[in-house]
mmCIF file of the N, C-alpha and C atoms, coordinates in Angstrom:
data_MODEL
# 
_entry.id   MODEL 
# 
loop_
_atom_site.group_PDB 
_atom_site.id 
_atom_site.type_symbol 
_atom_site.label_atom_id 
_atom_site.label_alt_id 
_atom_site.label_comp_id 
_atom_site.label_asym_id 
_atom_site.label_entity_id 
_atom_site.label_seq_id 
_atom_site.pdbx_PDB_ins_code 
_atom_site.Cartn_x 
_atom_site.Cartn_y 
_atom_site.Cartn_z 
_atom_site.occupancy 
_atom_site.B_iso_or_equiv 
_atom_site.pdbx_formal_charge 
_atom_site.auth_seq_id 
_atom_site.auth_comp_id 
_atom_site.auth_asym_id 
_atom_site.auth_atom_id 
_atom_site.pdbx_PDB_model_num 
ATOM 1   N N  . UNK A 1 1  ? 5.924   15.693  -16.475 1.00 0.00 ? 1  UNK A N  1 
ATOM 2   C CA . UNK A 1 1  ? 4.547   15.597  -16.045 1.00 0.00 ? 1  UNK A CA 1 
ATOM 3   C C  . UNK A 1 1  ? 4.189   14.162  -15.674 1.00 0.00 ? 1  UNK A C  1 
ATOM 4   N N  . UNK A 1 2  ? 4.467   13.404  -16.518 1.00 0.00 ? 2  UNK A N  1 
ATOM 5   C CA . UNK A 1 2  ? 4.435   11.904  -16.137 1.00 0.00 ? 2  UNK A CA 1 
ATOM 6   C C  . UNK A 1 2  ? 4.986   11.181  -15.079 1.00 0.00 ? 2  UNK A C  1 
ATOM 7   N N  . UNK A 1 3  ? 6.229   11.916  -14.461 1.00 0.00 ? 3  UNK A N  1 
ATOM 8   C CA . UNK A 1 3  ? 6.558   11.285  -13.365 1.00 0.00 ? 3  UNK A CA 1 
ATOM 9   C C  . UNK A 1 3  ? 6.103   12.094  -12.203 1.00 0.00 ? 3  UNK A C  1 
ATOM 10  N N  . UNK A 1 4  ? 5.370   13.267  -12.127 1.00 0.00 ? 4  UNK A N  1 
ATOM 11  C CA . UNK A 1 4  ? 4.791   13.564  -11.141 1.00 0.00 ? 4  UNK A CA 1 
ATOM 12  C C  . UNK A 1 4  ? 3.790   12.726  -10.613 1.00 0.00 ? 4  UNK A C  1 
ATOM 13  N N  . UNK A 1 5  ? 2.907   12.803  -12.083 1.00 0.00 ? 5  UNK A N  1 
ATOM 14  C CA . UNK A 1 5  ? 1.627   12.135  -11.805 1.00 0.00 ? 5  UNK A CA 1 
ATOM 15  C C  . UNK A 1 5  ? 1.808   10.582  -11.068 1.00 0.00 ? 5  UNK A C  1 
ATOM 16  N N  . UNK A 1 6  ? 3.130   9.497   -11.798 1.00 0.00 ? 6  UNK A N  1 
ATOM 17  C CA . UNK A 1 6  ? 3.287   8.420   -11.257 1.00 0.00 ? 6  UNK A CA 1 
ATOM 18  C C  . UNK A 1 6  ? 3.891   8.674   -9.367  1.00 0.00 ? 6  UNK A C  1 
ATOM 19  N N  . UNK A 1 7  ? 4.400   9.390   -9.145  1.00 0.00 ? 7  UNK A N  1 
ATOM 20  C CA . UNK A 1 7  ? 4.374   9.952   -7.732  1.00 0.00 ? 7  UNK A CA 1 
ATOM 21  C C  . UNK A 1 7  ? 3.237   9.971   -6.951  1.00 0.00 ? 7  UNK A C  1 
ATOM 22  N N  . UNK A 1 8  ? 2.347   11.159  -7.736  1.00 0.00 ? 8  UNK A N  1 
ATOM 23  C CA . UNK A 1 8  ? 1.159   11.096  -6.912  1.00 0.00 ? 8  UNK A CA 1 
ATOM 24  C C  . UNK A 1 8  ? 0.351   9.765   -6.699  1.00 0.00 ? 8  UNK A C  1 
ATOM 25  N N  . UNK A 1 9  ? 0.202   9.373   -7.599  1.00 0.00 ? 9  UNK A N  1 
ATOM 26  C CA . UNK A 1 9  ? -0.497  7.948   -7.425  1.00 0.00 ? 9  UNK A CA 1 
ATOM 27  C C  . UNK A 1 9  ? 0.294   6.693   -6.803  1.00 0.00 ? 9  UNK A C  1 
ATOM 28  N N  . UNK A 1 10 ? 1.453   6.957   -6.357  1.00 0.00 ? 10 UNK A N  1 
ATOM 29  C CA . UNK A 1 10 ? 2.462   6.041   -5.601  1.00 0.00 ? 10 UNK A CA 1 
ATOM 30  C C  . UNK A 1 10 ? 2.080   6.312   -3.946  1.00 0.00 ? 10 UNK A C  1 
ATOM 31  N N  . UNK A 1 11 ? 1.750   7.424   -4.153  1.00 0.00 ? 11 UNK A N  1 
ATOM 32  C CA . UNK A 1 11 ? 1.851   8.238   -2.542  1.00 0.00 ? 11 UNK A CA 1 
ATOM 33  C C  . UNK A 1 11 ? 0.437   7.533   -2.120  1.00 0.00 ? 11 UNK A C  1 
ATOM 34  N N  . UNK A 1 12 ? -0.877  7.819   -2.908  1.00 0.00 ? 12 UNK A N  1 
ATOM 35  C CA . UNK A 1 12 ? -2.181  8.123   -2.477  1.00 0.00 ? 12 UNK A CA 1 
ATOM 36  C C  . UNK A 1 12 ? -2.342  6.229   -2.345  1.00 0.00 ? 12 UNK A C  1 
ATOM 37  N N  . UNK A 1 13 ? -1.742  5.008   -3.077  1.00 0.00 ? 13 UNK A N  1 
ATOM 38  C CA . UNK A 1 13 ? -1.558  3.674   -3.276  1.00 0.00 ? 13 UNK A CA 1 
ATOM 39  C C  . UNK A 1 13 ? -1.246  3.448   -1.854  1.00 0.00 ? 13 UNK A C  1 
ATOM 40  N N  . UNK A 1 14 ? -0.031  3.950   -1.535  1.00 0.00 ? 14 UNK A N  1 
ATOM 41  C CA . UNK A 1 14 ? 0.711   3.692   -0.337  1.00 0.00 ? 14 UNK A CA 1 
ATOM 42  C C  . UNK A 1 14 ? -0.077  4.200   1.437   1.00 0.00 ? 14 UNK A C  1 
ATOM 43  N N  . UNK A 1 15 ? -0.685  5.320   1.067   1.00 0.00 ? 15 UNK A N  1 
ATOM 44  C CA . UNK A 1 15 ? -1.696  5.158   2.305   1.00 0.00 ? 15 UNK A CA 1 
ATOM 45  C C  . UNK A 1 15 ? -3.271  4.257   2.120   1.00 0.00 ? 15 UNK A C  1 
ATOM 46  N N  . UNK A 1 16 ? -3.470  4.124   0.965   1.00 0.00 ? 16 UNK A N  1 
ATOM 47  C CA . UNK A 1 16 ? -4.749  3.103   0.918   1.00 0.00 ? 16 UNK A CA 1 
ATOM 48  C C  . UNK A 1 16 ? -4.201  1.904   1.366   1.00 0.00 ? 16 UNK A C  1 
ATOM 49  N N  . UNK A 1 17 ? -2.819  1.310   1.105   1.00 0.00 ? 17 UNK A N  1 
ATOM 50  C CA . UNK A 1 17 ? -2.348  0.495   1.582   1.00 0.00 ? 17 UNK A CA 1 
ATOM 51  C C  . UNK A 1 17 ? -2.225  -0.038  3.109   1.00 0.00 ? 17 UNK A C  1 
ATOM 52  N N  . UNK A 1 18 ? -2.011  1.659   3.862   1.00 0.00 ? 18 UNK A N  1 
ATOM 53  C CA . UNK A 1 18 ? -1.767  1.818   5.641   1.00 0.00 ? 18 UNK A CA 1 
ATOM 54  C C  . UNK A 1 18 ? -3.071  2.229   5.898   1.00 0.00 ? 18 UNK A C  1 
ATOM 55  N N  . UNK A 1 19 ? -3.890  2.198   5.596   1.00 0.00 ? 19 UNK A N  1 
ATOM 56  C CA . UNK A 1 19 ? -5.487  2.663   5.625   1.00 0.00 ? 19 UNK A CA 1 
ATOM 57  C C  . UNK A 1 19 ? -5.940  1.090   6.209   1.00 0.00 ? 19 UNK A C  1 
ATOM 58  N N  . UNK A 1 20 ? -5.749  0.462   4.790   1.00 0.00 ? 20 UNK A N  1 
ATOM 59  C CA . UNK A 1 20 ? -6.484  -1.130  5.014   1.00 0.00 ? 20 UNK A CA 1 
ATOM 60  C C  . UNK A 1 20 ? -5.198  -1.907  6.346   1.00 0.00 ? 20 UNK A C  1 
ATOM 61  N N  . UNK A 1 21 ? -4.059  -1.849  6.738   1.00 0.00 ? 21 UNK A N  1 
ATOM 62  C CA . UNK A 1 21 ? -3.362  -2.402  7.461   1.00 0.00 ? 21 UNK A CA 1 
ATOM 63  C C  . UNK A 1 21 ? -3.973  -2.097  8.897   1.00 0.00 ? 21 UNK A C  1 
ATOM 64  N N  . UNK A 1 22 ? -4.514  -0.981  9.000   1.00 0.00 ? 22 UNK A N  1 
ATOM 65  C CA . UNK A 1 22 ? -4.556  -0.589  9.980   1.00 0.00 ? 22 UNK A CA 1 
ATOM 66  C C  . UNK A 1 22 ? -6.716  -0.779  10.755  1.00 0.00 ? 22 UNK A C  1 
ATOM 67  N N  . UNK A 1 23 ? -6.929  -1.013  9.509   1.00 0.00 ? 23 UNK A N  1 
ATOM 68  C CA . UNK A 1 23 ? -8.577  -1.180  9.549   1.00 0.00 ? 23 UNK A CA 1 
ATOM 69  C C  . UNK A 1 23 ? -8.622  -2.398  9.930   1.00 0.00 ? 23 UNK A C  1 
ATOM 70  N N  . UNK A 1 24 ? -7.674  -3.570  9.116   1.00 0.00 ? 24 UNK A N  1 
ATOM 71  C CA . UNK A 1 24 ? -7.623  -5.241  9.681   1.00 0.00 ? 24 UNK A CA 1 
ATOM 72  C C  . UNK A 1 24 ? -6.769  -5.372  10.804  1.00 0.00 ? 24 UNK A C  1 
ATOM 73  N N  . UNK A 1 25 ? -5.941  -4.127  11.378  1.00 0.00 ? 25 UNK A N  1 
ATOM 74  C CA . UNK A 1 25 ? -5.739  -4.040  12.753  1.00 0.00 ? 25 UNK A CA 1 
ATOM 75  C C  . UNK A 1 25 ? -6.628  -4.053  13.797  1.00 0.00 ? 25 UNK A C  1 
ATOM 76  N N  . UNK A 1 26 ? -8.240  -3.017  13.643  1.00 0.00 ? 26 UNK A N  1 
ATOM 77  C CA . UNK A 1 26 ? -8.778  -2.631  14.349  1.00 0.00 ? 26 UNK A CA 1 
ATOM 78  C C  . UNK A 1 26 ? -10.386 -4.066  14.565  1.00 0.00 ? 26 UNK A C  1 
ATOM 79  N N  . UNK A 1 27 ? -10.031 -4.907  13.139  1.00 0.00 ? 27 UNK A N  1 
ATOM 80  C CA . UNK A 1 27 ? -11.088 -6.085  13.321  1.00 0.00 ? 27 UNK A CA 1 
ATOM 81  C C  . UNK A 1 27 ? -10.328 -7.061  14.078  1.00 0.00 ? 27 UNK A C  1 
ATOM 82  N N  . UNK A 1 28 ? -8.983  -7.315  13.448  1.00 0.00 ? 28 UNK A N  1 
ATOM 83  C CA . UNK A 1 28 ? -8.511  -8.382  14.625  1.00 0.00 ? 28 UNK A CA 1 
ATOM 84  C C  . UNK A 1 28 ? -8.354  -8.131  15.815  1.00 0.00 ? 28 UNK A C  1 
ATOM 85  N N  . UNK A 1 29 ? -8.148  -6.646  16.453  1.00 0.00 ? 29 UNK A N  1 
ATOM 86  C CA . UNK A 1 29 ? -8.232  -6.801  17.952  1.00 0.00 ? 29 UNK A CA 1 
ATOM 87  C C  . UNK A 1 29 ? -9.670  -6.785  19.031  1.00 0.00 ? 29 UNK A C  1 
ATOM 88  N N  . UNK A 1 30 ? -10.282 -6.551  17.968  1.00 0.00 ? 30 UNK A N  1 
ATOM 89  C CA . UNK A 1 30 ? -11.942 -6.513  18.188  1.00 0.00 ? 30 UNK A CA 1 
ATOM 90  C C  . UNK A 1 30 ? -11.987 -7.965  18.659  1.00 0.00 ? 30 UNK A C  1 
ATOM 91  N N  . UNK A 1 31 ? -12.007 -8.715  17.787  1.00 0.00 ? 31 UNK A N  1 
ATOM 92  C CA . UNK A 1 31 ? -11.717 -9.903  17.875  1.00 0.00 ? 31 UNK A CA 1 
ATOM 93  C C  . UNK A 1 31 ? -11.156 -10.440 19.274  1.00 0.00 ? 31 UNK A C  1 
ATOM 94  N N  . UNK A 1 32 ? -9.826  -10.427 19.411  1.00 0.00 ? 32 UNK A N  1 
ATOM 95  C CA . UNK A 1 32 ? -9.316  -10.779 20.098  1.00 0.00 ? 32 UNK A CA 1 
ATOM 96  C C  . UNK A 1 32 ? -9.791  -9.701  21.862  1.00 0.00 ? 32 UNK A C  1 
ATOM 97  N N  . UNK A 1 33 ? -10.311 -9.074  21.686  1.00 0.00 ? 33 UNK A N  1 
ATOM 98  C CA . UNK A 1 33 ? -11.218 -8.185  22.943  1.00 0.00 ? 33 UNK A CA 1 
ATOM 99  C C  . UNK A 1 33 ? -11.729 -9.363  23.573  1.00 0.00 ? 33 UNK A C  1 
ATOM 100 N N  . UNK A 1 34 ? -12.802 -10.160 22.196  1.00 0.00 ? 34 UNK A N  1 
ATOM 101 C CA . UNK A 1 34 ? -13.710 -10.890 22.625  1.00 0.00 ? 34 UNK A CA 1 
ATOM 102 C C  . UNK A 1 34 ? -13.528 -11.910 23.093  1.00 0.00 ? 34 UNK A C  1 
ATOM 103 N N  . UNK A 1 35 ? -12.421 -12.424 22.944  1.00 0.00 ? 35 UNK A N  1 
ATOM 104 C CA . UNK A 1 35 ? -11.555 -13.858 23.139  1.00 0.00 ? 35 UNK A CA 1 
ATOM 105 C C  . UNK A 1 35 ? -10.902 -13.690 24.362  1.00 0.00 ? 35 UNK A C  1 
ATOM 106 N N  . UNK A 1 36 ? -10.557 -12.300 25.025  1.00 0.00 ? 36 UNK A N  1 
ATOM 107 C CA . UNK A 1 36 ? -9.570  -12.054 26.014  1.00 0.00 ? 36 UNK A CA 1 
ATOM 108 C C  . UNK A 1 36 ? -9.088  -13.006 27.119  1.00 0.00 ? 36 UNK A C  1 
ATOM 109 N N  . UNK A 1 37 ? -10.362 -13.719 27.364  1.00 0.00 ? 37 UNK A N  1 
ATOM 110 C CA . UNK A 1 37 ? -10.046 -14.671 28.793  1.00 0.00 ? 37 UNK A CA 1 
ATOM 111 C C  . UNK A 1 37 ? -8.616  -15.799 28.877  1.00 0.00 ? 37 UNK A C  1 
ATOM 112 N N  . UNK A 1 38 ? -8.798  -15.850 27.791  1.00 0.00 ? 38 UNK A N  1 
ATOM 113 C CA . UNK A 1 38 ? -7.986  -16.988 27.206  1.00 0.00 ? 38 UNK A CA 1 
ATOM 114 C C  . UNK A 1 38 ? -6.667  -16.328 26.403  1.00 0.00 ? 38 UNK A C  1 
ATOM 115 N N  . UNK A 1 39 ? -5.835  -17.007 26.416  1.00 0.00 ? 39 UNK A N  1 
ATOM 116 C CA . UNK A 1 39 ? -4.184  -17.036 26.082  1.00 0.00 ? 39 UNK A CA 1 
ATOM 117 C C  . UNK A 1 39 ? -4.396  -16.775 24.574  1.00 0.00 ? 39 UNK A C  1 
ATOM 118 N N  . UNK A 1 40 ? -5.457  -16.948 23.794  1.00 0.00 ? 40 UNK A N  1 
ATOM 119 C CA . UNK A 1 40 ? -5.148  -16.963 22.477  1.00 0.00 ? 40 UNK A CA 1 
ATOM 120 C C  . UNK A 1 40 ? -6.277  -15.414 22.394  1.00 0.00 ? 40 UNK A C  1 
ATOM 121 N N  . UNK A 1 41 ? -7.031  -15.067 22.643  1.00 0.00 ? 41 UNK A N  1 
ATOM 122 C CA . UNK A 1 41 ? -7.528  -14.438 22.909  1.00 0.00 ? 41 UNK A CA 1 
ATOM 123 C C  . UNK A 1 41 ? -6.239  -12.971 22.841  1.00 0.00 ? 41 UNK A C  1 
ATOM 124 N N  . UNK A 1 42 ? -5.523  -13.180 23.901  1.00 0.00 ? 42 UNK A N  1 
ATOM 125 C CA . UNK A 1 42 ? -4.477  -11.652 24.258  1.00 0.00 ? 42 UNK A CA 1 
ATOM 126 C C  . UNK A 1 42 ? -3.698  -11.956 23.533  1.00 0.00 ? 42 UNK A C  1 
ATOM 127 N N  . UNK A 1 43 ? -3.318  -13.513 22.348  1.00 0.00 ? 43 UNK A N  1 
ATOM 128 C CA . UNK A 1 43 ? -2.185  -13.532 21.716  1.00 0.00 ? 43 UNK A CA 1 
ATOM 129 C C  . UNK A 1 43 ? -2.879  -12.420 20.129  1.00 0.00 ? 43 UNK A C  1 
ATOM 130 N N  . UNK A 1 44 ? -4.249  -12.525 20.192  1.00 0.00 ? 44 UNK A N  1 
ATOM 131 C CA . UNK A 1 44 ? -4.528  -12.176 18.773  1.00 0.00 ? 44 UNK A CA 1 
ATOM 132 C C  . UNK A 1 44 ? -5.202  -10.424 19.154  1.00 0.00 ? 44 UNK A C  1 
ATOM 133 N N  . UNK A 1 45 ? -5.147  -10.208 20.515  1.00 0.00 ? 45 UNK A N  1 
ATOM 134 C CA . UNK A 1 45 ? -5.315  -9.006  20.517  1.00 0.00 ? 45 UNK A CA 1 
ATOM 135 C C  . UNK A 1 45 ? -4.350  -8.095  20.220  1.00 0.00 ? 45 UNK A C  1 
ATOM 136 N N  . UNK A 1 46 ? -2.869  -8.540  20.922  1.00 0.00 ? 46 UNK A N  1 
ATOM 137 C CA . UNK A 1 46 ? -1.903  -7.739  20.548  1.00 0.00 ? 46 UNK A CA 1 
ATOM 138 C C  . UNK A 1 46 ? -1.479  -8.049  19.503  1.00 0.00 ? 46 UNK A C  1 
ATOM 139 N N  . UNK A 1 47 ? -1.703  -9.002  18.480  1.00 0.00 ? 47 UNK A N  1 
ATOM 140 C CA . UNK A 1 47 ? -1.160  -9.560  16.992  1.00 0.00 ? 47 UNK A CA 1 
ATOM 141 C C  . UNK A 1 47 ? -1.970  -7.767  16.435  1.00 0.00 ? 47 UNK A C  1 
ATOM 142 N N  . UNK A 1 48 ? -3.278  -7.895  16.636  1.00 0.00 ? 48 UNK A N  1 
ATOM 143 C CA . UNK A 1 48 ? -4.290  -6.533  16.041  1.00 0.00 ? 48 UNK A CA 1 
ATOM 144 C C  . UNK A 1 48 ? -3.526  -5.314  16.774  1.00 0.00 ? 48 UNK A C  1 
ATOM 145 N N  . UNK A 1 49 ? -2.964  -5.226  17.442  1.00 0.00 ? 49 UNK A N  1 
ATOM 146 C CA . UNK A 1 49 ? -2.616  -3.965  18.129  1.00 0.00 ? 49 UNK A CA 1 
ATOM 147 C C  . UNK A 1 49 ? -1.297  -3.296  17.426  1.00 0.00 ? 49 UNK A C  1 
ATOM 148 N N  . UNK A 1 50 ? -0.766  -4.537  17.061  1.00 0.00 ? 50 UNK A N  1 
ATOM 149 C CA . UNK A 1 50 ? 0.780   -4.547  16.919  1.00 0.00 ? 50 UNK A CA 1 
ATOM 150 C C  . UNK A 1 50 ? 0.530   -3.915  14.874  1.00 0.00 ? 50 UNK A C  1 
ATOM 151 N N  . UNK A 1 51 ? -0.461  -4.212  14.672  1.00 0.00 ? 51 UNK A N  1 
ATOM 152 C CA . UNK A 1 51 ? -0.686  -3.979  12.892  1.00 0.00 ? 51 UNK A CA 1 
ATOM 153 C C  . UNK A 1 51 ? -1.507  -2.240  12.897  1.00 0.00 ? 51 UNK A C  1 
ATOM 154 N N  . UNK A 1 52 ? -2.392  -2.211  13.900  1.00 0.00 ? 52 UNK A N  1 
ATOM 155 C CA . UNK A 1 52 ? -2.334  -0.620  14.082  1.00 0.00 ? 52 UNK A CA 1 
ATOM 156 C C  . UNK A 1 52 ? -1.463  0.300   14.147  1.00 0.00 ? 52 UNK A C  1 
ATOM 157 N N  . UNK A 1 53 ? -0.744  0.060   14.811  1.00 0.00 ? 53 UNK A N  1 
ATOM 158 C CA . UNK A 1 53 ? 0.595   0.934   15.310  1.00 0.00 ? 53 UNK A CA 1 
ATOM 159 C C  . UNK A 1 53 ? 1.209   1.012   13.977  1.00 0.00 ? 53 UNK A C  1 
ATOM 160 N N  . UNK A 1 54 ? 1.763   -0.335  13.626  1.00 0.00 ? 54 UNK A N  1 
ATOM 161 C CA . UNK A 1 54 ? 2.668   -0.549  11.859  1.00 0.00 ? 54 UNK A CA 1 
ATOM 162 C C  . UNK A 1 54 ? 1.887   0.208   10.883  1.00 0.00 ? 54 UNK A C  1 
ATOM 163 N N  . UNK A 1 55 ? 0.703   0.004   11.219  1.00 0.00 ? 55 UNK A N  1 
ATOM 164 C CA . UNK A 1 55 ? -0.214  0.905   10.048  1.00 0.00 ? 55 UNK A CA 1 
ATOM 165 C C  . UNK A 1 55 ? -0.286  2.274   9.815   1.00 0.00 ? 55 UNK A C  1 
ATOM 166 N N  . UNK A 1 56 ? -0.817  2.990   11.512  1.00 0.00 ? 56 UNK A N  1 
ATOM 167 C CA . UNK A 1 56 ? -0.340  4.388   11.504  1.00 0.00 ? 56 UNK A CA 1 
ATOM 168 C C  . UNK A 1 56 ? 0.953   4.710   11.502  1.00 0.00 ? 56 UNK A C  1 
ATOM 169 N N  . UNK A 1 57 ? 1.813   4.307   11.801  1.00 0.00 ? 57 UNK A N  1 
ATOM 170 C CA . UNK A 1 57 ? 3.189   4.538   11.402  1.00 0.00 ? 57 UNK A CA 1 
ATOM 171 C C  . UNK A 1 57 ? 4.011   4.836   9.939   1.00 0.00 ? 57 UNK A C  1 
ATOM 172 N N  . UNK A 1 58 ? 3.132   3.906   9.323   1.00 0.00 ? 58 UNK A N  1 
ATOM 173 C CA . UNK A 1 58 ? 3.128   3.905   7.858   1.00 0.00 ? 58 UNK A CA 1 
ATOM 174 C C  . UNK A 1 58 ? 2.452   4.689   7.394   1.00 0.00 ? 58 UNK A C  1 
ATOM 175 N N  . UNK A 1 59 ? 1.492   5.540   7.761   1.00 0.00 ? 59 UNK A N  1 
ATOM 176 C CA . UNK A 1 59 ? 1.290   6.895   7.204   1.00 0.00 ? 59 UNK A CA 1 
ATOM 177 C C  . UNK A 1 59 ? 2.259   8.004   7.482   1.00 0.00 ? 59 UNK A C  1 
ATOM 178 N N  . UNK A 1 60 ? 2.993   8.045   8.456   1.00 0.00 ? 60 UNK A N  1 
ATOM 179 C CA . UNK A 1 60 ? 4.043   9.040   8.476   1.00 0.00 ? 60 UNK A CA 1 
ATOM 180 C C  . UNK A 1 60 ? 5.376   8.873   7.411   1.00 0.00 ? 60 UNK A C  1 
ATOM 181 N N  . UNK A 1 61 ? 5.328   8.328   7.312   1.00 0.00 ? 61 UNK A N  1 
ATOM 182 C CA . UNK A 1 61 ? 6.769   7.225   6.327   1.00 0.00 ? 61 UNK A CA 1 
ATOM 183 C C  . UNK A 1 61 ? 6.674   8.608   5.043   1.00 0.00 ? 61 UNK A C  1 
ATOM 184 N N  . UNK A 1 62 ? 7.921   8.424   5.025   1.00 0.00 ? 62 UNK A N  1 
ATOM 185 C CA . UNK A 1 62 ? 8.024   9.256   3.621   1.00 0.00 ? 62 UNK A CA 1 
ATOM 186 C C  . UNK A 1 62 ? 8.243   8.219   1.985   1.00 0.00 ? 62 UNK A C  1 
ATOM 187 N N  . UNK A 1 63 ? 7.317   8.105   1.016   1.00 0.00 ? 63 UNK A N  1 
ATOM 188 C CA . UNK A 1 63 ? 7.839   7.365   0.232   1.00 0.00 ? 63 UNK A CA 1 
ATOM 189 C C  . UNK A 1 63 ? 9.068   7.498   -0.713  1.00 0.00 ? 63 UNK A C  1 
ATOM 190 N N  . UNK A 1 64 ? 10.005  6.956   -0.839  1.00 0.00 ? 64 UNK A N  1 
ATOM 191 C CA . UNK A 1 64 ? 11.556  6.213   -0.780  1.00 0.00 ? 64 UNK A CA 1 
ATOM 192 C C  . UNK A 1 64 ? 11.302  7.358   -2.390  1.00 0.00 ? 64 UNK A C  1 
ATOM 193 N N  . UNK A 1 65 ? 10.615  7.286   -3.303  1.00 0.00 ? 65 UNK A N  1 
ATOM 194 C CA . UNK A 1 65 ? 10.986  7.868   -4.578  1.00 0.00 ? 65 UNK A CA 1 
ATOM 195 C C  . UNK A 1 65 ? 10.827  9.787   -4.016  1.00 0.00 ? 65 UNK A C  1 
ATOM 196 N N  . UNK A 1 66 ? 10.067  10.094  -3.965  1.00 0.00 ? 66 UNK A N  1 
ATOM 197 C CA . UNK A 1 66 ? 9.683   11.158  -3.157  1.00 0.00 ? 66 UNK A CA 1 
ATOM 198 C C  . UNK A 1 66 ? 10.516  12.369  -2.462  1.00 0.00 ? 66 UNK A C  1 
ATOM 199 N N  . UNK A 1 67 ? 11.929  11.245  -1.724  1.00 0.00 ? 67 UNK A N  1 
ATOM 200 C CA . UNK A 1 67 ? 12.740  12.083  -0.926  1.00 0.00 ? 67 UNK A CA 1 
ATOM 201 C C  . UNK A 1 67 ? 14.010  12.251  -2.206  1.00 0.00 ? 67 UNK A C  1 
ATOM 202 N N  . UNK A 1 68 ? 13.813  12.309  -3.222  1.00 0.00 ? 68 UNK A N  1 
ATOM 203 C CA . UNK A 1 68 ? 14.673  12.600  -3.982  1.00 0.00 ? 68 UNK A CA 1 
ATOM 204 C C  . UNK A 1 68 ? 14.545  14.130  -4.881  1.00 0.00 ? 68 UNK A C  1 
# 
């Protein structure tokens, strides 16, 4: 019972984790929207773009204890 429960709460950790990766994805490219004209501007838009993607991606992920 105990190692279920530490499962479940590994799993539900691990998308709050890709939840917030992907939320400070969606402020930094906001960000960088606003900046666009400029070189640093499209460097920090796709920096935010590039942590969305990693983020939703990381909700598909299977966690490593899990597949056993």
């Amino acid at each position: 019972m105990r190692r279920s429960l530490y499962l479940f709460t590994s799993e539900v950790s691990s998308m709050a984790v890709s939840w917030v990766v992907t939320g400070l994805g969606v402020v930094v490219s906001l960000l960088g929207y606003y900046l666009s004209p400029s070189a640093w501007g499209y460097g920090i838009l796709g920096f935010g773009l590039a942590h969305i993607v990693l983020g939703v991606l990381d909700m598909f992920r299977m966690p490593e204890r899990s597949r056993y």
